[in-house]
C-alpha positions, -999 to 999 in steps of 0.1 A, spaced: -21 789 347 -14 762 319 16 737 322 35 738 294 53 709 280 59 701 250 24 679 247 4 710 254 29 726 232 16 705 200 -20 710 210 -13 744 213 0 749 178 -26 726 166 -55 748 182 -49 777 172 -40 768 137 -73 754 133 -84 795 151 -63 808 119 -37 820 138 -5 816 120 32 821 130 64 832 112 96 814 118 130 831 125 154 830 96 176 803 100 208 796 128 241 787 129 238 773 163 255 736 162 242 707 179 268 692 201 251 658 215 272 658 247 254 696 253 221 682 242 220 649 265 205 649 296 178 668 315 158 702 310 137 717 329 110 740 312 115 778 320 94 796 291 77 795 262 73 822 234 47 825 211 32 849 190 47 877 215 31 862 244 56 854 269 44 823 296 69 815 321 64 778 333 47 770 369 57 739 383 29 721 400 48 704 424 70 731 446 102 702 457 103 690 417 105 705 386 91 691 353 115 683 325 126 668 293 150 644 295 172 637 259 187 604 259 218 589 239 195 564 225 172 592 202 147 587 232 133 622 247 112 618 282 88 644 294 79 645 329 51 665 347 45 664 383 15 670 399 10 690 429 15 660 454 48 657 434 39 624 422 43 621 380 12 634 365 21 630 328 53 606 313 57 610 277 80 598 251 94 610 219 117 596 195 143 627 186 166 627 160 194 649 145 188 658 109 214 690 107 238 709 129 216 727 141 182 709 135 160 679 148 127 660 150 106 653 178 83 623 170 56 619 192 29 590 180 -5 576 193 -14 608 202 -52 607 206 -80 638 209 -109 652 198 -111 681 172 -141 682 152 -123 708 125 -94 685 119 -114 651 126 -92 639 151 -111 610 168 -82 582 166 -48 582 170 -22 603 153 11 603 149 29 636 152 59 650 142 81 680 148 106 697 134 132 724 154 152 746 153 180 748 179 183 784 190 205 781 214 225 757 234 250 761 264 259 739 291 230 758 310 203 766 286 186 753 256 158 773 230 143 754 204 119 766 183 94 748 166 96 754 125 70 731 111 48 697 121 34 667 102 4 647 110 -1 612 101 33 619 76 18 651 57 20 688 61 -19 701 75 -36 722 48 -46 743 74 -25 780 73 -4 779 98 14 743 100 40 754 78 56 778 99 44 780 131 72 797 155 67 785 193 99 791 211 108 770 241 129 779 269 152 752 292 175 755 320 197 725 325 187 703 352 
């Protein structure tokens, strides 16, 4: 089974966009970011997206892989691998834009797509939706994403739905 974190999450969206798979977004929340809920670390539980439910598998059986929000607007994704060494570090810029909203900024990210002419790097950028935060769990949802500072004209990027589940570390 597919790790999912929130790299794979944003190629994930991005492939099957480009398959013409769209999503519909959730009407909006109420839910309030509080920043002393938000820092710290998450480990991934789930993800949701268009009705398919895929609960996470951690590689490594002593560690779990997580997301890590720091005071400083930096978010840190780790992924061990099955020797429970880190497989994957990656790091996001976040930033509060509402009560209950915020950005994930991911740049450089390189691949190859022949439909969308990836073949350099691209700088990515997320927006969610917080669904739900308690001191134990956290649900964002991913509402829309820019590439290289524009909207894809592909059907799809505008609203594409993915819902994330954490538990706190």
């Amino acid at each position: 089974m597919r790790k999912q974190t929130l790299l794979t999450v944003i190629l994930s969206i991005i492939g099957m966009t480009v398959a013409g798979i769209t999503f519909t977004s959730c009407s909006k929340d109420k839910t309030s970011i509080e920043d002393n809920l938000l820092i710290g670390k998450w480990i991934f539980d789930k993800t949701i997206s268009n009705s398919n439910i895929e609960i996470h598998n951690n590689r490594c059986n002593s560690k779990s892989d997580y997301i890590d929000f720091l005071s400083n607007g930096t978010l840190l994704e780790v992924v061990y691998n099955k020797n429970c060494n880190i497989d994957e570090e990656n790091s996001y810029e976040w930033k509060k834009l509402s009560d209950s909203s915020l950005t994930l900024k991911y740049t450089d990210l390189v691949f190859n797509n022949e439909t969308l002419d990836f073949d350099k790097k691209v700088n990515v950028k997320l927006y969610c939706k917080i669904k739900e935060i308690t001191s134990n769990q956290l649900v964002l949802q991913f509402e829309k994403i820019l590439i290289n500072g524009q909207i894809p004209k592909e059907e799809g990027f505008q609203q594409i739905g993915t819902t994330v589940y954490y538990q706190r570390k």
